[in-house]
C-alpha positions in Angstrom: -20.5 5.4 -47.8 -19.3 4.4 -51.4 -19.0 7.7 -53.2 -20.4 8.3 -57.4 -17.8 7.1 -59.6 -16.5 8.4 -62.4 -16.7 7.2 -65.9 -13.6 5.3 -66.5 -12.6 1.8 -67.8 -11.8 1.0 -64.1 -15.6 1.2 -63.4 -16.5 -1.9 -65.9 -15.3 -5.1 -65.0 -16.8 -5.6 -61.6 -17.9 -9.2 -61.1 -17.3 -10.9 -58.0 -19.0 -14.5 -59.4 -21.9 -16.6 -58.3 -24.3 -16.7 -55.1 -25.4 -20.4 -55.4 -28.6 -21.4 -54.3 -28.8 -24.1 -52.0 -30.7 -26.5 -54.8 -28.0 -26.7 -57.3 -25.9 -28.2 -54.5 -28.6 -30.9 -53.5 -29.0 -34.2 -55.4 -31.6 -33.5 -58.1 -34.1 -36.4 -59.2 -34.1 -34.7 -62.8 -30.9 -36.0 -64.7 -30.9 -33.0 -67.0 -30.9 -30.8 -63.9 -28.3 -32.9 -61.9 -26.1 -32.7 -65.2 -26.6 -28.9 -65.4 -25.6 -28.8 -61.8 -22.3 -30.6 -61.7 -21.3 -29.0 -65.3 -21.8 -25.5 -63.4 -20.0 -26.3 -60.5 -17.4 -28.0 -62.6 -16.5 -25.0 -63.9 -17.1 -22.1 -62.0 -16.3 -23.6 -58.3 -13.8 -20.8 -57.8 -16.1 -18.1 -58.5 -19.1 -19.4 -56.2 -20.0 -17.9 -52.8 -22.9 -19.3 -50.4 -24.3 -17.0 -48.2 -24.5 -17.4 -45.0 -28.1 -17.4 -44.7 -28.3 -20.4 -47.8 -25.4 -22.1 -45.8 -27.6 -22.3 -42.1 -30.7 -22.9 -43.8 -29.1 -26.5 -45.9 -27.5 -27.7 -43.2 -30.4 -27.2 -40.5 -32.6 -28.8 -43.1 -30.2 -31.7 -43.4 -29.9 -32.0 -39.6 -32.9 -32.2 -38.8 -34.1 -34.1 -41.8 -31.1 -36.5 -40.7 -32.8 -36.7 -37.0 -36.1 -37.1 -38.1 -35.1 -40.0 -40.0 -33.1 -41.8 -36.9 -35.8 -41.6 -34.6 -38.1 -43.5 -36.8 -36.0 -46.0 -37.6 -35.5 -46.2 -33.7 -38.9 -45.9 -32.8 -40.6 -47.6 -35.6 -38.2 -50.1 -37.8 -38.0 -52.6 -34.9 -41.5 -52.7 -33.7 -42.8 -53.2 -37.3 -41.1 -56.3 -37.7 -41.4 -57.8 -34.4 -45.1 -57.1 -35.4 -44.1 -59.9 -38.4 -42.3 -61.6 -35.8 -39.4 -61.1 -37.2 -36.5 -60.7 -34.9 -33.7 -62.2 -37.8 -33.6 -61.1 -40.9 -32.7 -63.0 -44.3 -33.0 -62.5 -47.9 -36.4 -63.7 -47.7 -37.8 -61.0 -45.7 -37.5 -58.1 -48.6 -41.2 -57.6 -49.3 -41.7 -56.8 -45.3 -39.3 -54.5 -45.1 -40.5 -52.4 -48.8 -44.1 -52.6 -46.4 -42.5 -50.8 -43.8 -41.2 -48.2 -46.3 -44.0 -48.1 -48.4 -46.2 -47.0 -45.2 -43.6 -44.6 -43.4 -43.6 -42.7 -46.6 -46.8 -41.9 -46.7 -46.2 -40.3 -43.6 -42.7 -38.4 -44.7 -44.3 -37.1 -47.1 -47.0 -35.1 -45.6 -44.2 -33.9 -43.4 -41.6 -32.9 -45.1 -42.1 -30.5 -48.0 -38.1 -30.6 -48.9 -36.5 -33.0 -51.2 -33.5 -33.7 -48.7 -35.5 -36.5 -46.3 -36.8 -38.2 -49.6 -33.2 -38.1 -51.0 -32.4 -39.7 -47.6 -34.8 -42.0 -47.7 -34.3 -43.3 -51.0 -30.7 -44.3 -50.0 -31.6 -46.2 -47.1 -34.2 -48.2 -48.4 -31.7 -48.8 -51.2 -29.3 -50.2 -48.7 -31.9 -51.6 -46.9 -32.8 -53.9 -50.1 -29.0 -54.2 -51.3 -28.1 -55.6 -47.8 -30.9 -58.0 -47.9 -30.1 -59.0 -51.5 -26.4 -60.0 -50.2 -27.4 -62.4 -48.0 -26.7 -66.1 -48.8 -29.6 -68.8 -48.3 -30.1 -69.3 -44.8 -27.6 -66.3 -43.6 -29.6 -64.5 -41.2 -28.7 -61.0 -39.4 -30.4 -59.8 -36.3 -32.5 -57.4 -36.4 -30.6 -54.8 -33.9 -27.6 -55.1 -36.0 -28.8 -54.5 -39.4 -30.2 -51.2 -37.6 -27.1 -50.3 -37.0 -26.0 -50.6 -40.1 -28.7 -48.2 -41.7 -28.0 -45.9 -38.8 -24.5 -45.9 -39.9 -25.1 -45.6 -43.8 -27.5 -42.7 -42.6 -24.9 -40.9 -41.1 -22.4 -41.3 -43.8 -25.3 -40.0 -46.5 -25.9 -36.9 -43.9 -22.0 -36.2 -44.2 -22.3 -36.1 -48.2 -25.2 -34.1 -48.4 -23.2 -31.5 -46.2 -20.2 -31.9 -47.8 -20.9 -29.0 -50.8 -22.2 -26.7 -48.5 -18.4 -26.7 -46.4 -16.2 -26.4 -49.6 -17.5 -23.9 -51.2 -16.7 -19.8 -49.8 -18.8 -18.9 -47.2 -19.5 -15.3 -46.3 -21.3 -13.8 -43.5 -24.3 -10.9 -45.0 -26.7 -9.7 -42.5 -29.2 -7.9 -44.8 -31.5 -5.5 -43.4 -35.4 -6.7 -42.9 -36.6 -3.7 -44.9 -34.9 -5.4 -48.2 -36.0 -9.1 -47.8 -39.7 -7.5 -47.3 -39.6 -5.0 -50.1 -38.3 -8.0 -52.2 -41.4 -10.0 -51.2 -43.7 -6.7 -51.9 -42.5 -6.3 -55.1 -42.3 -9.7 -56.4 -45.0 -11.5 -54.9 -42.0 -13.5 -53.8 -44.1 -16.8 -51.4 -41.2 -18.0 -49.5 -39.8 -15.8 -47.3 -36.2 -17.4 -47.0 -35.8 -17.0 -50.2 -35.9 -13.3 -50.1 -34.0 -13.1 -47.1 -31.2 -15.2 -49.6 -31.9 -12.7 -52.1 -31.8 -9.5 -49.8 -28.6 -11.4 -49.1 -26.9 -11.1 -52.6 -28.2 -7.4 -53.3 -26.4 -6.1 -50.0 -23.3 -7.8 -50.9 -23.8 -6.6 -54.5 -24.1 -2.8 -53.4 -21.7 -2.9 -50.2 -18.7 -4.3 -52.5 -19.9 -2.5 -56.1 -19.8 -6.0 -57.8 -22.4 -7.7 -59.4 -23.4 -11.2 -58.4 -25.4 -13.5 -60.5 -27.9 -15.7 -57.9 -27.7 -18.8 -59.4 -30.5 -21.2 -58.9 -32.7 -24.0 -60.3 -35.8 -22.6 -58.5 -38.1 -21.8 -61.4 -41.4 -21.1 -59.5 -40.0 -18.8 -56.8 -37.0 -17.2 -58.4 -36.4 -17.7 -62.1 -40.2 -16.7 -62.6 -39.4 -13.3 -61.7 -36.0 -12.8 -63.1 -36.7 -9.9 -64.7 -38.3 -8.0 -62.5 -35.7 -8.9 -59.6 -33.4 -7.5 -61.9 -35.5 -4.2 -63.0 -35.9 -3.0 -59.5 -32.9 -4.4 -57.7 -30.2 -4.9 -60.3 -29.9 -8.6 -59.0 -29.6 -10.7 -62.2 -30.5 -14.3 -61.8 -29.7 -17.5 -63.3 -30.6 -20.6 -63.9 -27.0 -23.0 -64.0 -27.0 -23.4 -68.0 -26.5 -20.1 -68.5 -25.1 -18.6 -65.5 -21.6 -18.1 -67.5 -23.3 -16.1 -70.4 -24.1 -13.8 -67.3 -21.2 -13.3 -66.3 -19.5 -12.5 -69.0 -21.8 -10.2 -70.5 -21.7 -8.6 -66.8 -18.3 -7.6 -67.2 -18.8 -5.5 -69.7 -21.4 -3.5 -67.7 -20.4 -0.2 -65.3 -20.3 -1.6 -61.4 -23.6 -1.9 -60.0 -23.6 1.5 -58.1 -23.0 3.4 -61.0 -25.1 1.1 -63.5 -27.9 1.7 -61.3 -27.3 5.7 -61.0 -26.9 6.3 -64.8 -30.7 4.4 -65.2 -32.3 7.1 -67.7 -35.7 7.3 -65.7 -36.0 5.4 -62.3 -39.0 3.7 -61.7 -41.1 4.8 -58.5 -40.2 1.1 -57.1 -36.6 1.6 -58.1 -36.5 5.1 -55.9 -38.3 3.1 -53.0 -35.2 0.7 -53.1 -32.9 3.2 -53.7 -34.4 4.9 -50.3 -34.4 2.2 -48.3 -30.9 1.4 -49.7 -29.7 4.3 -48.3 -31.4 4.3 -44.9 -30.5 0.5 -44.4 -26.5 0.0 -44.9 -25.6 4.3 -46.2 -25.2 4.0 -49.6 -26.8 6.2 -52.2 -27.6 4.4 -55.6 -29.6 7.5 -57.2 -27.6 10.8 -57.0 
């Protein structure tokens, strides 16, 4: 059990650095939030962390997105063109093969609601047509080898997706249920991973008396309740443009036990975190 503080200069300071969401290591569709992204990460890599519930989640997601995708282009590539009887293709057979994409993504897109299989899809069909486009008048390839070939550069894309999620600090937080559901209670939070990420950074927060700042491009789920996720739970979060401003101004504050102690008048859903707090992982944030 961490024990009251007392006011001294060694009680300011406390910043650990970032929880990153999982979105502002994805490829982004939005230049100005794929710029905002890589400007972040540029230069505060050293100060990031990725939970280990934001780590399991991204990779699962680009697993099984990744697996998804192979089986239909084993199951459904081949069969569509032998339908054209096409069993060769050659750089006259591009319009076919945007049919064939045209039609499966219809069906991708009822089911998958992340942006990680359309991100994968969008580079294959990009090969796809770059590879036809290559081909020299008459040059045919069969048809089992050029699905090899997008098998492989599907791989490859899987690896880079993943690639982020490996090289940034990992560490392991097991919040308790009670915090994830309180967070959902309170904020009228929809998704419930993203409370259990959230749960995730508060525990950290309050077992190692540093603020984190979740960092995220999530507006509708996360940034839309930044103020009351940092009213009742003393999580501050960002958006990547000004997750810096954050931190700075953060060192300046007391450490979050006794920042949250030394609130004049807590709230009666500050003293129902503050309880369940205690009961889940022994630490008492209201004296």
């Amino acid at each position: 059990m961490v024990g009251t503080k007392e006011c001294s200069e060694l009680s300011f300071g406390q910043v650990e650095g970032f929880f990153v969401d999982a979105c502002v290591l994805l490829p982004h569709s939005i230049d100005s939030v794929k710029r905002s992204c890589l400007d972040f990460l540029r230069e505060n890599a050293s100060r990031c962390l990725l939970s280990s519930s934001v780590k399991s989640e991204a990779i699962c997601l680009i697993e099984k997105s990744h697996s998804l995708i192979l089986s239909e282009l084993h199951s459904n590539l081949k069969p569509f063109l032998e339908k054209h009887e096409i069993r060769q293709l050659s750089n006259r057979h591009g319009r076919v093969v945007a049919q064939f994409f045209m039609e499966r993504r219809r069906v991708w897109k009822k089911g998958f609601k992340s942006s990680i299989p359309r991100e994968i899809v969008g580079v294959i069909e990009n090969y796809c047509a770059s590879r036809l486009h290559s081909l020299e008048n008459g040059e045919k390839i069969d048809v089992d080898n050029f699905i090899a070939l997008l098998i492989t550069e599907l791989t490859l894309k899987k690896r880079v997706l993943q690639g982020p999620f490996k090289g940034i600090r990992a560490i392991e937080v097991n919040p308790d249920a009670s915090i994830a559901s309180l967070i959902v209670l309170r904020t009228l939070l929809v998704n419930e991973m993203d409370a259990q990420h959230l749960a995730s950074a508060v525990t950290f927060q309050l077992q190692n008396d540093k603020w984190v700042i979740f960092v995220t491009t999530d507006d509708t789920e996360i940034l839309s309740r930044e103020d009351k996720l940092f009213q009742i739970f003393a999580l501050q979060c960002s958006s990547p443009e000004w997750a810096s401003d954050y931190y700075v101004e953060m060192t300046k504050m007391k450490a979050p036990i006794e920042y949250f102690r030394e609130i004049p008048k807590h709230s009666d859903e500050q003293k129902e975190f503050a309880g369940k707090i205690e009961k889940a992982i022994g630490i008492k944030i209201i004296g």
